[in-house]
Backbone as a chain_set.jsonl record, in Angstrom:
{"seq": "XXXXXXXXXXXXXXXXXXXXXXXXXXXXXXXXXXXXXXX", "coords": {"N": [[-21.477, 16.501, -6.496], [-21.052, 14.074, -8.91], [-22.848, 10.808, -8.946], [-21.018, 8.675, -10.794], [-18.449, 10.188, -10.104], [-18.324, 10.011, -7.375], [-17.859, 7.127, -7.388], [-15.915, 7.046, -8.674], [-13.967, 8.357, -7.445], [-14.545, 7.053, -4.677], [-13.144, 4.059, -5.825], [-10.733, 5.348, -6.66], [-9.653, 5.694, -3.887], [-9.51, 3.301, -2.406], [-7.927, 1.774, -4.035], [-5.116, 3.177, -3.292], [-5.066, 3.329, -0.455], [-5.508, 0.363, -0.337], [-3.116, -0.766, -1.541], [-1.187, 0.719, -0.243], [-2.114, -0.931, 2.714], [-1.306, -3.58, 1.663], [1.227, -3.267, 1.597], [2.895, -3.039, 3.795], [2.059, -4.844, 4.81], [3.229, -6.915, 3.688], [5.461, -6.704, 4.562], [5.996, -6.794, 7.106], [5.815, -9.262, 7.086], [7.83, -10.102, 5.559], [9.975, -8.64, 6.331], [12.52, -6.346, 5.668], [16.132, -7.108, 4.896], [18.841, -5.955, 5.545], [22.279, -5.275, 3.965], [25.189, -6.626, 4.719], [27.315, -6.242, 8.324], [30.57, -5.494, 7.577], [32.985, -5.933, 9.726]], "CA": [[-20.711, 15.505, -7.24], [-22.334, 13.22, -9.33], [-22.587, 9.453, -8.624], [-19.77, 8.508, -11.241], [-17.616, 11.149, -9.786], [-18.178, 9.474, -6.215], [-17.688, 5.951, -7.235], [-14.28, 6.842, -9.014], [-13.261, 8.627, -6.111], [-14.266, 5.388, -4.393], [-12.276, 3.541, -6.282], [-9.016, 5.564, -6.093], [-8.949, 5.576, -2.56], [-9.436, 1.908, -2.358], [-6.902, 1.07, -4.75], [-4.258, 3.426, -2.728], [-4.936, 2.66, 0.472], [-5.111, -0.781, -0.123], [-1.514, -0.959, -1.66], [-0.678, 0.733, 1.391], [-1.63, -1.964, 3.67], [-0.624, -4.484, 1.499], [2.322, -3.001, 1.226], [3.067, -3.1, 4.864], [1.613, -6.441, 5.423], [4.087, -7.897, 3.088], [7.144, -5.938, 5.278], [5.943, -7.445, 8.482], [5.395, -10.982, 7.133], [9.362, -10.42, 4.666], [11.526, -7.247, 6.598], [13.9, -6.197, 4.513], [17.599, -7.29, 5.596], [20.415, -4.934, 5.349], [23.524, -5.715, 3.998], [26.135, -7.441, 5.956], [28.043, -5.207, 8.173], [31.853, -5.847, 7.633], [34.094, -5.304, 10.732]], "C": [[-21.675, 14.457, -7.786], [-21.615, 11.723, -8.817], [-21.297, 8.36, -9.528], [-18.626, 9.044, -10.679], [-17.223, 10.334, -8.079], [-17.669, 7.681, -6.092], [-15.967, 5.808, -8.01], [-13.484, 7.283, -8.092], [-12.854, 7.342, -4.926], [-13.244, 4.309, -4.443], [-10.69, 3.783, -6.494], [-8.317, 5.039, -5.132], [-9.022, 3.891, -1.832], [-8.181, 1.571, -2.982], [-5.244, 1.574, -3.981], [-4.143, 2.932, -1.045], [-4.918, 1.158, 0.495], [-3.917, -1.653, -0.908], [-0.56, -0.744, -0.728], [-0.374, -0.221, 2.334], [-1.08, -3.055, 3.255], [0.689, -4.81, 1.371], [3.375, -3.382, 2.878], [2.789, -4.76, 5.398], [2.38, -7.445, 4.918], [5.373, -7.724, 3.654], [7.039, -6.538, 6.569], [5.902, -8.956, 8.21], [7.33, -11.084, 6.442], [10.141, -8.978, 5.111], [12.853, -8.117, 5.858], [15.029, -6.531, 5.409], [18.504, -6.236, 4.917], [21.586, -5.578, 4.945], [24.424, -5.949, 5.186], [27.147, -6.466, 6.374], [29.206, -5.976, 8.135], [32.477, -5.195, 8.853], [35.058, -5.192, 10.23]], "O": [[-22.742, 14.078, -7.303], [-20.461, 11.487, -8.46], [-20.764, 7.416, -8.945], [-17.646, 8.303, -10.75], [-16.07, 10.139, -7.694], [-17.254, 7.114, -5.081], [-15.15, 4.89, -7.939], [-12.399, 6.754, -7.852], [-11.803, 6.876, -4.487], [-12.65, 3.783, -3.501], [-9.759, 2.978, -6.515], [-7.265, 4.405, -5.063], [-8.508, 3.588, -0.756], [-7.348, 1.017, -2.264], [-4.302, 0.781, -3.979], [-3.216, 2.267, -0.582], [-4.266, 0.657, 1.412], [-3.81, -2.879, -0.898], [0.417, -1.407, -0.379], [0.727, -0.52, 2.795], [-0.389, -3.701, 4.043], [1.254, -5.884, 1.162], [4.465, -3.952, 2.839], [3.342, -5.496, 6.215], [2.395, -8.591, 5.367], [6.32, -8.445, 3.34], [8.096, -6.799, 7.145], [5.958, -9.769, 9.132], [8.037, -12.019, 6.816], [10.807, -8.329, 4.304], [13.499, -9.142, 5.643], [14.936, -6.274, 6.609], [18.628, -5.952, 3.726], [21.939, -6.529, 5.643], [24.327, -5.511, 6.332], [27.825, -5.849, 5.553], [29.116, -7.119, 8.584], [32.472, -3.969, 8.957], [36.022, -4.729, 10.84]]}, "num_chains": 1, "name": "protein.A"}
């Protein structure tokens, strides 16, 4: 693989995994609420 090839790879998996955790890090700091149950 050439060195472009490795630094876009790089850069994918940065950009997904770190939507990932941010994604998560924003669910533990704002969990989602559920609608209200009605009895």
């Amino acid at each position: 693989m050439s060195a472009g090839a490795v630094v876009m790879l790089i850069v994918a998996v940065v950009i997904v995994w770190g939507g990932l955790v941010a994604s998560v890090v924003h669910l533990r700091r704002h969990p989602d609420v559920g609608p209200p149950e009605a009895d």
